[in-house]
C-alpha positions as MATLAB code, in Angstrom:
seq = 'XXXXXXXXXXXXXXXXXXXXXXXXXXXXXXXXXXXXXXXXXXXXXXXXXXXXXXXXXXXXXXXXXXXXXXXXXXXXXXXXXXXXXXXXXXXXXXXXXXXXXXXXXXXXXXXXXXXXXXXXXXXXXXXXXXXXXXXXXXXXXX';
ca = [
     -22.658  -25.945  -43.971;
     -23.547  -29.238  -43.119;
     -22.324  -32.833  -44.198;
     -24.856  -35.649  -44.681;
     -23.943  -38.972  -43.394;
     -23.860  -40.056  -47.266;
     -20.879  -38.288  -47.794;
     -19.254  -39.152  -44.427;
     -19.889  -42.372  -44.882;
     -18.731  -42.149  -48.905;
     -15.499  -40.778  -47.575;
     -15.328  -43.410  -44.813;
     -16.069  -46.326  -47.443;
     -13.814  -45.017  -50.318;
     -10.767  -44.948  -47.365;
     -11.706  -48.171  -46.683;
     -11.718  -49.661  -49.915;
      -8.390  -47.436  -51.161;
      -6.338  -48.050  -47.679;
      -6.973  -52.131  -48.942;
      -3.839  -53.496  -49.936;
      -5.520  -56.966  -50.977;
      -5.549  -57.266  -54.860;
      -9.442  -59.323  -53.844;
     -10.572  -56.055  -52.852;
     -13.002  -55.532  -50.062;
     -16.194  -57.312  -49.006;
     -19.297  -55.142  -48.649;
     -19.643  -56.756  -45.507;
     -16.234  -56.032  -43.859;
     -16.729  -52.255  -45.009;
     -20.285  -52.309  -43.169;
     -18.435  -54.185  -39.837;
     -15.930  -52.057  -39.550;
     -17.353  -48.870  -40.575;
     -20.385  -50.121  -38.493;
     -22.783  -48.686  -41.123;
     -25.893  -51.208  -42.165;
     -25.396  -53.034  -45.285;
     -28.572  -51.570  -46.623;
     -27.721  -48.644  -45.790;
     -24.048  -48.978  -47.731;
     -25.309  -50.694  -50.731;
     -26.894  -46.651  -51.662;
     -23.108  -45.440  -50.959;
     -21.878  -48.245  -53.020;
     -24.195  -47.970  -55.714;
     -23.703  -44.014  -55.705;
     -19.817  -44.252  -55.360;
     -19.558  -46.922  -58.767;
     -21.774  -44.582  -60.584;
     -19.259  -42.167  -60.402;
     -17.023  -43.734  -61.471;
     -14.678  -43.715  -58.193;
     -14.870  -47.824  -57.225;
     -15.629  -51.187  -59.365;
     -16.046  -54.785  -58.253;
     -12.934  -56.863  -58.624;
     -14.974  -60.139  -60.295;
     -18.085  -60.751  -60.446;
     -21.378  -60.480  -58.093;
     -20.001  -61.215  -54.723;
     -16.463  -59.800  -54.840;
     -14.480  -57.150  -53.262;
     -14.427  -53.252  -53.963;
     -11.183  -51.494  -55.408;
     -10.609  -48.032  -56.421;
     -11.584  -47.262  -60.272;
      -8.367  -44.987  -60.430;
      -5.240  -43.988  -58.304;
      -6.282  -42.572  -54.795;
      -3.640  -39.587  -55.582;
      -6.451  -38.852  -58.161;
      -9.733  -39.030  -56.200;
     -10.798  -35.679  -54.464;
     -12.843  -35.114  -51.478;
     -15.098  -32.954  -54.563;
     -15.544  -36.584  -56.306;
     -16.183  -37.824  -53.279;
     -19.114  -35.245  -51.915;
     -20.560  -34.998  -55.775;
     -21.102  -38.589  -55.811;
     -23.969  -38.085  -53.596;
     -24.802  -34.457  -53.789;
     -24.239  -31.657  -55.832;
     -22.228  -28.289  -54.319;
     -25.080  -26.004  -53.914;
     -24.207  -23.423  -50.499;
     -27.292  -21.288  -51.787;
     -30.068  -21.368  -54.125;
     -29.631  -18.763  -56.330;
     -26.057  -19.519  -57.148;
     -27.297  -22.767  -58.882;
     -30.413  -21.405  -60.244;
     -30.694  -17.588  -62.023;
     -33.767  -18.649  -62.147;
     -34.417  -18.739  -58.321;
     -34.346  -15.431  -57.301;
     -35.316  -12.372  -58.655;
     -32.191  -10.186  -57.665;
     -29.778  -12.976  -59.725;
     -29.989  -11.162  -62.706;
     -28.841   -7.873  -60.831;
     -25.630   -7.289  -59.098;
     -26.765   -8.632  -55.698;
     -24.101   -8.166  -53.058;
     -25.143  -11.381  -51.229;
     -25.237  -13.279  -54.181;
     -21.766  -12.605  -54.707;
     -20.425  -13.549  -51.713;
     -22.198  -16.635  -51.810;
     -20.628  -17.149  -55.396;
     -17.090  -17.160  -53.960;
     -18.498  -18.856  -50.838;
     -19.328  -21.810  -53.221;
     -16.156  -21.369  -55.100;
     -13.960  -21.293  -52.657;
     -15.620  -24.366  -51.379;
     -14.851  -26.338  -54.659;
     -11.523  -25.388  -54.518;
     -11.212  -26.538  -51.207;
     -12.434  -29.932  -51.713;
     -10.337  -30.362  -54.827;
      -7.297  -29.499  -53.656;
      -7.585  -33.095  -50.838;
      -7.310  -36.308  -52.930;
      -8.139  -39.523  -50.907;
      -4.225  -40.310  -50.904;
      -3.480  -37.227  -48.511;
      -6.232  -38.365  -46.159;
      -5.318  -41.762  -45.800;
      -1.471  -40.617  -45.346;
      -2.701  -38.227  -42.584;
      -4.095  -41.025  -40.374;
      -1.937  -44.156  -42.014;
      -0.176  -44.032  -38.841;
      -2.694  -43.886  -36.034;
      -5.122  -46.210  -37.445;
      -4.889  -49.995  -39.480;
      -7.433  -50.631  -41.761;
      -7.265  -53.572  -44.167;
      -4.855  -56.281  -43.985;
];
C-alpha cells in the first residue's frame, strides 16, 4: 500500500498547524516554507483538509490556520479520508466490481480484514500522539 504525497503532506500540514501554539494561527506561507511544499500545491491540502472539517481560518481571508477540534481527537483516518477514501481493493468497495463478490471468495475476504484492519489502525493514532512522539526532537511553531 502506498501513500500519496496528499496525505503526507495533509499529515505534515495538520502537525504543523496543531503543534502552533500562537492563538493567530499559521500562515499558509510559513506551512509551505517550512514544510517546503509549493503554495499551490498546499492550497489543494488546505482546501481538502477545511472541507473536512479538521482546520478553519482564525479571521478572515489572509489569516492563520488552527485546528477545527482538539488534536487528541483528529485521527490519522481523518487525516488520509480527507483526501482519499480507504479502498486496499476494488471489490471490497464495490459488490458490484467483481463477479465472485457475491460468492464467498477467499481473497475477497482477506482483503476485507486487510481493509479493516487498516481502519482500525489509522484510528487508533490521533494527531496528539504523533506530535508527542517527535515534540522532543523537532520545534515547530513558536
Amino acid at each position: 500500500m502506498k501513500i500519496n504525497t496528499k496525505i503526507r503532506y495533509g499529515l505534515r500540514t495538520m502537525i504543523e498547524i496543531a503543534d502552533c501554539r500562537n492563538s493567530e494561527g499559521i500562515l499558509q506561507k510559513d506551512i509551505a516554507e517550512r514544510q517546503q511544499i509549493s503554495v499551490k500545491y498546499l492550497d489543494y491540502i488546505i482546501s481538502a483538509l477545511k472541507l473536512k472539517g479538521l482546520i478553519r481560518n482564525v479571521g478572515g481571508r489572509g489569516s492563520g490556520y488552527v485546528i477545527a477540534r482538539p488534536a487528541v481527537d483528529i485521527t490519522m483516518l481523518d487525516i488520509y479520508t480527507a483526501f482519499e477514501p480507504i479502498v486496499v481493493v476494488q471489490c471490497v468497495s464495490d459488490d458490484k466490481f467483481c463477479k465472485r463478490s457475491s460468492s464467498c471468495c477467499k481473497a475477497r475476504l482477506y482483503w476485507k480484514k486487510f481493509q479493516s484492519d487498516v481502519v482500525e489502525m489509522l484510528s487508533g493514532r490521533n494527531l496528539e500522539q504523533i506530535i508527542q512522539e517527535t515534540r522532543d526532537d523537532c520545534v515547530l511553531c513558536e
